[in-house]
Backbone as ProteinMPNN parsed JSONL, in Angstrom:
{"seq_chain_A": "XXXXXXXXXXXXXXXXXXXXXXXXXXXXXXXXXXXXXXXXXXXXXXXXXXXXXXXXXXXXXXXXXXXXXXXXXXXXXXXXXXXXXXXXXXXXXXXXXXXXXXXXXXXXXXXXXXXXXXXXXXXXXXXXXXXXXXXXXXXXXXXXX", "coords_chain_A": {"N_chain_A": [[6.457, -5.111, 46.439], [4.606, -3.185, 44.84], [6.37, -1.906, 43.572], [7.288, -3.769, 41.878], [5.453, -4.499, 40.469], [4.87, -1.758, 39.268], [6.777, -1.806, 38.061], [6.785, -3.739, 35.921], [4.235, -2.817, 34.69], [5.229, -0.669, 33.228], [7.214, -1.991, 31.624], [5.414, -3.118, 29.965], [4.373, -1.281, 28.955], [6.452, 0.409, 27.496], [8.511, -1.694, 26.376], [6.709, -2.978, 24.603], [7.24, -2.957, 22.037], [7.014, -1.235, 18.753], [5.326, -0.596, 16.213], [3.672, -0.975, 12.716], [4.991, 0.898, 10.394], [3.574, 2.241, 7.842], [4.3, 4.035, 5.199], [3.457, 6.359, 2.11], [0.238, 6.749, 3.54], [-1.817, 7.493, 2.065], [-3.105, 7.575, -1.659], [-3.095, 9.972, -3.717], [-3.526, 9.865, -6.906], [-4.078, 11.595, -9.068], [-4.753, 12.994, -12.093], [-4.439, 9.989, -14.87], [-3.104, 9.503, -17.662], [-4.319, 7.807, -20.043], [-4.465, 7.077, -22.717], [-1.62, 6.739, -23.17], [0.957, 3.858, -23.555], [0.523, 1.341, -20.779], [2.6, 1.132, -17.847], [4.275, -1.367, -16.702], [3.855, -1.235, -13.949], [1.372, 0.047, -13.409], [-0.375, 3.23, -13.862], [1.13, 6.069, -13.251], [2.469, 4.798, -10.971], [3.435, 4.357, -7.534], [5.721, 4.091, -4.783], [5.125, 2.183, -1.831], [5.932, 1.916, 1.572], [6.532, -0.715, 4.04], [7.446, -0.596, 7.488], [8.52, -2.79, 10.082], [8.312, -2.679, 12.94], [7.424, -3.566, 15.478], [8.966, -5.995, 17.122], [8.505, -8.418, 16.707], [7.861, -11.122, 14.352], [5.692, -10.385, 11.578], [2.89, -11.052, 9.825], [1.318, -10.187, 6.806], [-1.24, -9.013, 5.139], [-3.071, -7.774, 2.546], [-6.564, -6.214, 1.96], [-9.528, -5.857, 0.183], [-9.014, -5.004, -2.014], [-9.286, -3.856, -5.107], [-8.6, -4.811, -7.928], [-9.288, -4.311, -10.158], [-9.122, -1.957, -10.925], [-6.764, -0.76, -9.35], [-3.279, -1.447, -9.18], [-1.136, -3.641, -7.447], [2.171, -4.231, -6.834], [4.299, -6.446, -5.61], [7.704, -7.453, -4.094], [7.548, -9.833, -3.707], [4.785, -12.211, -3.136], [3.398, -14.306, -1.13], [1.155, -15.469, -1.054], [-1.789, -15.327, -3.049], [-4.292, -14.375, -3.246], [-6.297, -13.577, 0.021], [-3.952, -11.339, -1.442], [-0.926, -11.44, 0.197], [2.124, -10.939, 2.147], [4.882, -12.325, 2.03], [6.676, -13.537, 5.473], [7.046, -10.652, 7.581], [9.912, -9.979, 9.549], [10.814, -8.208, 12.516], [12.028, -4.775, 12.274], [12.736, -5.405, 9.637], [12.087, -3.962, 6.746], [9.913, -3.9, 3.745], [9.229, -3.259, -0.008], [6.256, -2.013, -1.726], [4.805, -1.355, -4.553], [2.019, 0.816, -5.891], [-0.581, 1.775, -8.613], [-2.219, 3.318, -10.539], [-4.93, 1.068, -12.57], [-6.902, 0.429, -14.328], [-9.803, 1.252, -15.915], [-13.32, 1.554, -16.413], [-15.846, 1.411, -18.948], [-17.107, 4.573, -19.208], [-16.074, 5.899, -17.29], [-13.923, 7.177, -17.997], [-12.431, 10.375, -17.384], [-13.657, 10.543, -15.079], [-13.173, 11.086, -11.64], [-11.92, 8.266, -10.106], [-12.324, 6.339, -7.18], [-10.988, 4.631, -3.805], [-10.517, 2.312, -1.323], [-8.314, 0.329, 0.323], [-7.079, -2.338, 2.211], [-4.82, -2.987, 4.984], [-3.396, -5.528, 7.048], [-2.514, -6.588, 9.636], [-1.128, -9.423, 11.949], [-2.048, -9.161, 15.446], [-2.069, -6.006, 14.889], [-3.252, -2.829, 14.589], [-5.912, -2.543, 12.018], [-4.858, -1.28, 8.991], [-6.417, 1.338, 6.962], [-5.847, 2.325, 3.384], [-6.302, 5.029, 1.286], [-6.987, 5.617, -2.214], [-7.242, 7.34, -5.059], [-7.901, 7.937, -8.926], [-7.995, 10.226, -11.902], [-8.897, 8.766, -15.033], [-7.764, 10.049, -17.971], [-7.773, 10.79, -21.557], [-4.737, 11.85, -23.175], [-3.108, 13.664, -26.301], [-0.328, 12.658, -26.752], [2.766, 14.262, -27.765], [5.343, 13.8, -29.756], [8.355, 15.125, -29.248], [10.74, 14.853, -29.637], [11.518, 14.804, -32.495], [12.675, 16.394, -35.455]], "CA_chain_A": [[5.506, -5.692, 45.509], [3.844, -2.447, 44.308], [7.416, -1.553, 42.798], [7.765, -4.809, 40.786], [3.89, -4.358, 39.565], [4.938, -0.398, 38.245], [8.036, -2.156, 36.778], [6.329, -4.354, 35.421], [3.611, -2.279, 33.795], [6.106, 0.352, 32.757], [7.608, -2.64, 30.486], [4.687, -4.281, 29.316], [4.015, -0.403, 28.331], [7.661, 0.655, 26.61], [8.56, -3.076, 25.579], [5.814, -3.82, 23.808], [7.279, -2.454, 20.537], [6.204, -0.298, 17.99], [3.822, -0.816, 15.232], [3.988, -0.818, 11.245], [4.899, 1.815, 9.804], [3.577, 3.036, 6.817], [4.243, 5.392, 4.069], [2.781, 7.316, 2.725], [-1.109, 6.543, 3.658], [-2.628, 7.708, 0.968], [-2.462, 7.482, -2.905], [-4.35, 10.48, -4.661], [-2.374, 9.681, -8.297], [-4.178, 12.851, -9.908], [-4.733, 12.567, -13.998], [-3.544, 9.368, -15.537], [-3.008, 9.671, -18.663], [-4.546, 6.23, -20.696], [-3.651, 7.193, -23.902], [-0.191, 6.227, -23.449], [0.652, 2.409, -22.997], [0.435, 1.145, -19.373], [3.718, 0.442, -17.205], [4.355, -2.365, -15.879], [3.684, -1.448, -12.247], [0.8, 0.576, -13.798], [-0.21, 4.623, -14.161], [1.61, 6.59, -11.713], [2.98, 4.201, -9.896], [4.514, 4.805, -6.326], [5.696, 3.238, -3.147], [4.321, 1.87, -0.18], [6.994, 1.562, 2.799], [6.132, -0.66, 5.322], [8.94, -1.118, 8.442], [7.67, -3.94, 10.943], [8.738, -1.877, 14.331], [6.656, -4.704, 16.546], [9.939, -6.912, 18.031], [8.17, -9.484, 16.37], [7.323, -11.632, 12.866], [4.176, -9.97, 11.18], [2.085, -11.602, 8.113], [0.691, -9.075, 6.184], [-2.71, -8.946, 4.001], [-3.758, -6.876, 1.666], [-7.55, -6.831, 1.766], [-10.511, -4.908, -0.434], [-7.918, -4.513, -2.99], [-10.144, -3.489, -6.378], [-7.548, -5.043, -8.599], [-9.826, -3.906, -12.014], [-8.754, -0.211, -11.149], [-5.494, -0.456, -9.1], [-2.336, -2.616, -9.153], [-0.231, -3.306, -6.02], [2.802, -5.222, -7.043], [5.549, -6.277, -4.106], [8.706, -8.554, -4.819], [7.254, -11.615, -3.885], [3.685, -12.609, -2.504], [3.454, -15.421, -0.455], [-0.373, -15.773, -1.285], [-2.363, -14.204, -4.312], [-6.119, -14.524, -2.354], [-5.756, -12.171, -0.736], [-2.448, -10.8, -1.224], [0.139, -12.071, 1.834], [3.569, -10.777, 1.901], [6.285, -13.404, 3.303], [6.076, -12.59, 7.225], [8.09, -9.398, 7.663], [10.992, -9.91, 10.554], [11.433, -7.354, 12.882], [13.087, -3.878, 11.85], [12.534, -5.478, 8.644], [11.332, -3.427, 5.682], [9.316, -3.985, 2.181], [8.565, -1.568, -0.398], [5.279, -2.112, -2.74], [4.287, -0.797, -5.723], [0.645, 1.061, -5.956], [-0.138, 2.522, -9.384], [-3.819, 3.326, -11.454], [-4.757, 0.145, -13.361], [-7.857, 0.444, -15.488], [-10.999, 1.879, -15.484], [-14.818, 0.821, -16.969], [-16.737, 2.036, -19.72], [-18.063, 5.195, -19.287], [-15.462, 6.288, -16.411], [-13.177, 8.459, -18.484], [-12.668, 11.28, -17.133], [-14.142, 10.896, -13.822], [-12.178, 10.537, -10.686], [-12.046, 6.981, -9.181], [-11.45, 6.393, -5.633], [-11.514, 3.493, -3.551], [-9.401, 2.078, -0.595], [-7.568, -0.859, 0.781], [-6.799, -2.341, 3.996], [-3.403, -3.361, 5.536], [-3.788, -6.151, 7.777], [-1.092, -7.678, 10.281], [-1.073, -10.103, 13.423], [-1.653, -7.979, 16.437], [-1.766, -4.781, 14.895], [-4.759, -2.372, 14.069], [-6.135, -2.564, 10.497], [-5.271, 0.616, 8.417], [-6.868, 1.571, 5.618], [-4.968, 3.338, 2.389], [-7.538, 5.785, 0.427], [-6.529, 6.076, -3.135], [-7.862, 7.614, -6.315], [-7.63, 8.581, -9.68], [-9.051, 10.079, -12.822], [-8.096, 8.363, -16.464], [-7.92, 11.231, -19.156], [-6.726, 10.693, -22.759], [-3.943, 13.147, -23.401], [-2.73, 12.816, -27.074], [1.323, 12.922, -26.361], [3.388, 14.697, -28.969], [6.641, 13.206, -30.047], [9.25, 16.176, -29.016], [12.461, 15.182, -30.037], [11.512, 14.822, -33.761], [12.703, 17.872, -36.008]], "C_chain_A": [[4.938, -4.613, 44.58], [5.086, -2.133, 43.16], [7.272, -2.231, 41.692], [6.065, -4.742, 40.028], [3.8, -3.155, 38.764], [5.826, -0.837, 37.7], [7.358, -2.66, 35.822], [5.073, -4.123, 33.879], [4.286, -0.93, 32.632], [6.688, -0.516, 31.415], [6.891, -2.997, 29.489], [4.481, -2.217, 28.253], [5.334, 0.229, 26.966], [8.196, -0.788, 26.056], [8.041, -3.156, 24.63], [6.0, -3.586, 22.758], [6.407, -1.776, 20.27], [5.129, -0.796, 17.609], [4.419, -1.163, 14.0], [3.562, 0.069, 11.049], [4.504, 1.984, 8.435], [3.305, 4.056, 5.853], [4.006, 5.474, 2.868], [1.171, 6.489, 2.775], [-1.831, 6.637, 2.885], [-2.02, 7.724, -0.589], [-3.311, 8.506, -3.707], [-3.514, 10.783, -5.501], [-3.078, 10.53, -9.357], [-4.573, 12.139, -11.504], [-3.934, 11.814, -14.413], [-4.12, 9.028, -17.154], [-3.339, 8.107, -19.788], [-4.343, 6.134, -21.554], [-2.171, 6.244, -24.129], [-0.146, 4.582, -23.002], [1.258, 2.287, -21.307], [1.63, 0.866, -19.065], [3.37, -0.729, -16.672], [3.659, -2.409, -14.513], [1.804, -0.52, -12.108], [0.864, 2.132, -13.86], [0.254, 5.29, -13.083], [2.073, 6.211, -10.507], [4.024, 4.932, -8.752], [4.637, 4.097, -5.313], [4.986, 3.386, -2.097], [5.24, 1.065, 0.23], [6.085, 1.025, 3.836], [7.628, -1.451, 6.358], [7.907, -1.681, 9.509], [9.152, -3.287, 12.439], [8.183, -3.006, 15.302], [7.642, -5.43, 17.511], [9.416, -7.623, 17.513], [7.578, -9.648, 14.799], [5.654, -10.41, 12.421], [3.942, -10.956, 9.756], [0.925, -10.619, 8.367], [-0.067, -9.051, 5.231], [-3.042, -8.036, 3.714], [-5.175, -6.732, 1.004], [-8.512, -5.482, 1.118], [-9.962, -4.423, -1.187], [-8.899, -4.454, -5.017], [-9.269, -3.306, -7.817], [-7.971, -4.639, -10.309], [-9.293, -2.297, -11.887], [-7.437, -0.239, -10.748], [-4.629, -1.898, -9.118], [-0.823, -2.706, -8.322], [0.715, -4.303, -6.312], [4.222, -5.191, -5.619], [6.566, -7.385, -5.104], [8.76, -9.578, -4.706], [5.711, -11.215, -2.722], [3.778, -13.823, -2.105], [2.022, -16.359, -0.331], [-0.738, -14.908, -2.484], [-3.983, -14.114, -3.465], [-6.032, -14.69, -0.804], [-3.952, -12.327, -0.667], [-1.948, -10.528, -0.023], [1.3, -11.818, 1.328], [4.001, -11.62, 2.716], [6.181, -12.609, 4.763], [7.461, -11.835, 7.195], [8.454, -9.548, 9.168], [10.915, -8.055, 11.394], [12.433, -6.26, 12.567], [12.972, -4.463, 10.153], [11.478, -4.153, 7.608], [11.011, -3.844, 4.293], [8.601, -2.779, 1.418], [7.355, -2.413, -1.647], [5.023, -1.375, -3.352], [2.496, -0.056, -5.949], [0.706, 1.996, -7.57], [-1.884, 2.313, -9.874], [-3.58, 2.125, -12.023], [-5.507, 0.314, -14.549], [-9.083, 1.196, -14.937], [-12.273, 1.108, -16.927], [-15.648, 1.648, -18.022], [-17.259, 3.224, -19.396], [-17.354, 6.282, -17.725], [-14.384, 7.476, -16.99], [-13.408, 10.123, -18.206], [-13.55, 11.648, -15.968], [-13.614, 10.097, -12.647], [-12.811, 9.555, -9.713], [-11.717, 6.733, -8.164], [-12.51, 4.891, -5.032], [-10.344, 3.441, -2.077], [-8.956, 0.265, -0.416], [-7.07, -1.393, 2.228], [-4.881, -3.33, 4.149], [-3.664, -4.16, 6.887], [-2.413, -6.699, 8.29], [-1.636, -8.175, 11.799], [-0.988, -9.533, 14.465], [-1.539, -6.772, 16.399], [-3.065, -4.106, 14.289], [-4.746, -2.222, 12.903], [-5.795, -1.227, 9.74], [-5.394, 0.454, 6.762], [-6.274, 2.467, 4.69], [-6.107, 3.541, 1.376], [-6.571, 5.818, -0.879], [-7.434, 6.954, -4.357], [-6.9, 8.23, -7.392], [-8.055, 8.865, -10.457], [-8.364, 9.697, -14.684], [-8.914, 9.704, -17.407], [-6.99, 10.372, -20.322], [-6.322, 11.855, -23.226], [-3.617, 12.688, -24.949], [-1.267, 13.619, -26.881], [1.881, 13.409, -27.697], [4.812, 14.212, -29.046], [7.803, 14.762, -30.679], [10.679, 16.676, -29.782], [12.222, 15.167, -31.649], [11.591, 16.137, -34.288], [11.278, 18.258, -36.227]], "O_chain_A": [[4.73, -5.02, 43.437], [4.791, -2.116, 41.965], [7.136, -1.672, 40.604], [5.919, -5.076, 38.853], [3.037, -3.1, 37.799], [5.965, -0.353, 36.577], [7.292, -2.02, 34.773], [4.954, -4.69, 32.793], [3.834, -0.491, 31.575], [6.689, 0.02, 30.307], [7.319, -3.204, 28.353], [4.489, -2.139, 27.024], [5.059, 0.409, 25.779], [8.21, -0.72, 24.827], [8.683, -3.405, 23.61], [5.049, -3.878, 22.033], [5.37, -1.524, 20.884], [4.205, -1.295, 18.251], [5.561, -1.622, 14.009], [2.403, 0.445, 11.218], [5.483, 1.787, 7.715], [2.3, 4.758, 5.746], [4.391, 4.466, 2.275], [1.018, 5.583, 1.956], [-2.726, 5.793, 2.862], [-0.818, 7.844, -0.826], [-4.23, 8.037, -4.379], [-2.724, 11.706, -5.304], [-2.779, 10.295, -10.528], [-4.618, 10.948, -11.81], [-2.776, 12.206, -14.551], [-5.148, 8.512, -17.592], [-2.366, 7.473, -20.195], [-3.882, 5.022, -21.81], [-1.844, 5.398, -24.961], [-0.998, 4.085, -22.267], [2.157, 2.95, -20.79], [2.151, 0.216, -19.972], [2.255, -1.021, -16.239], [3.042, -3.37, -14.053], [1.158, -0.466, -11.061], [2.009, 2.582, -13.916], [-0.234, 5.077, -11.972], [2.145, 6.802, -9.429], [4.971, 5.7, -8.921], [3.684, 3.442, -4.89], [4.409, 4.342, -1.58], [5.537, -0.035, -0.235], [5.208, 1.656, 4.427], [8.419, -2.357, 6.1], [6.796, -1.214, 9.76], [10.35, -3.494, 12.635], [9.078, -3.224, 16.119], [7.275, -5.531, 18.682], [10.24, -8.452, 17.898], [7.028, -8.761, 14.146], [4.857, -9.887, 13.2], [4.758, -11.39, 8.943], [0.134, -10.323, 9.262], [0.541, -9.072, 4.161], [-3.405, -7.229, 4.57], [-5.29, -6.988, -0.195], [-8.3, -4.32, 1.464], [-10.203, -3.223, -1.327], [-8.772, -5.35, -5.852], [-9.174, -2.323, -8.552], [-7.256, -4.661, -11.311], [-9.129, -1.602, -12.889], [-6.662, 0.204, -11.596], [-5.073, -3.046, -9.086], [0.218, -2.077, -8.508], [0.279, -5.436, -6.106], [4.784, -4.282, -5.007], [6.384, -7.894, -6.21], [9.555, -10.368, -5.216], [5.601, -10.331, -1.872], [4.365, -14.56, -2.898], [1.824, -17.447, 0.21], [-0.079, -13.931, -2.838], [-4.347, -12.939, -3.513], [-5.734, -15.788, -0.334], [-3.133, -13.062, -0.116], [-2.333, -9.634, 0.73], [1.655, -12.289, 0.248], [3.664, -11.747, 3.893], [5.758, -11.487, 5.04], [8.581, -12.25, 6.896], [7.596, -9.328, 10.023], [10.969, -6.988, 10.783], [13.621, -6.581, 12.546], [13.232, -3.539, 9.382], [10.382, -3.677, 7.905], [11.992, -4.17, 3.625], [7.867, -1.86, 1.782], [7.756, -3.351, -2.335], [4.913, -0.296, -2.769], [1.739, -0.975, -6.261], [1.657, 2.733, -7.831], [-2.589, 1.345, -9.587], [-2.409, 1.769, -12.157], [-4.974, 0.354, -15.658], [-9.265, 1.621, -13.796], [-12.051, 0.44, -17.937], [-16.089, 2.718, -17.601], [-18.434, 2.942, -19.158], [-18.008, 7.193, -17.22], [-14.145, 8.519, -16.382], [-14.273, 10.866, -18.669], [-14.086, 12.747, -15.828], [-13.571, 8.869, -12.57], [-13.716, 9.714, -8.893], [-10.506, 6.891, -8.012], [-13.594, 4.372, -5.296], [-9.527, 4.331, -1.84], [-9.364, -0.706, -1.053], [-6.743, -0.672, 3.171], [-4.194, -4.039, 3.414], [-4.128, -3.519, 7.83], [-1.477, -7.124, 7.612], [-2.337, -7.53, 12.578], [0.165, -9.212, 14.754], [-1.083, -6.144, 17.354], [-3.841, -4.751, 13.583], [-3.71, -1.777, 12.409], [-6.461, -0.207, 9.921], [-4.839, -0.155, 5.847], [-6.121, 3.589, 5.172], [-6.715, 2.655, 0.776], [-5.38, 6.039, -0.658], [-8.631, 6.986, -4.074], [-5.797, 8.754, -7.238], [-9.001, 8.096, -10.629], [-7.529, 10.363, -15.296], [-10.074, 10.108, -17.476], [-6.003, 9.651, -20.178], [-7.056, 12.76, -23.623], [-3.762, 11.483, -25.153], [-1.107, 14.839, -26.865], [1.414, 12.916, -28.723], [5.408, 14.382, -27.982], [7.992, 15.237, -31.799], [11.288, 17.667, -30.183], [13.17, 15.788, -32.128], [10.854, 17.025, -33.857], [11.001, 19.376, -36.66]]}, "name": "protein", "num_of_chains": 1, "seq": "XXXXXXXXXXXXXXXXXXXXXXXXXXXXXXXXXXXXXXXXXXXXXXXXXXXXXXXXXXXXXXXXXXXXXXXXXXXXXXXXXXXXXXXXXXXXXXXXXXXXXXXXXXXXXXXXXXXXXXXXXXXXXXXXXXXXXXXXXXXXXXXXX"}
């Protein structure tokens, strides 16, 4: 009996799957340049990897998201309030978009920071710190003789 109760906890301990992974944690996107016109995905955009390690479905929320400064685009949302990615499968991976969006009167030139939370079914909340500071650079046009 004692055997099948250390088996037992031994599984519930290595079984139980991973976690969600993701990368990287933080976003500090340095001087974005506002001058120039915005991308699509916005200033400095970069990825956010997350791999669903669990053995099991996750649905994933994106909460405290301060969509007047940053802009988190994925390849499909499954909700807009808040932002729900389709439930991520096992071993499954999605990559999102994080990039500067805008900033407020009187912010130029002083670095914005804020965070975001990462929410899934069964798994502990983690928070992604970002910042950045909007500067106007004026860009010079290179290739012209």
């Amino acid at each position: 009996m004692t055997r099948w109760i250390l088996g037992l906890m031994a599984c519930l301990t290595a079984c139980g799957g991973g976690d969600l992974l993701i990368s990287p944690t933080a976003f500090p996107l340095g001087e974005v340049n506002v001058q120039e016109d915005r991308p699509p995905a916005g200033y400095s955009a970069r990825d956010l990897v997350l791999t669903n390690q669990t053995g099991r479905n996750l649905d994933i929320e994106l909460l405290d998201v301060d969509s007047t400064r940053i802009f988190i685009a994925a390849p499909f949302f499954a909700s807009d309030d808040p932002p729900t990615l389709p439930s991520l499968a096992p071993e499954e991976t999605v990559v999102l978009t994080v990039g500067a969006w805008d900033y407020e009167l009187g912010e130029l030139t002083t670095e914005l920071s804020g965070s975001f939370r990462i929410e899934a079914n069964g798994v502990d909340s983690v928070s992604i710190p970002w910042s950045f500071t909007p500067v106007r650079e004026r860009v010079e046009d290179t290739a012209s003789p």
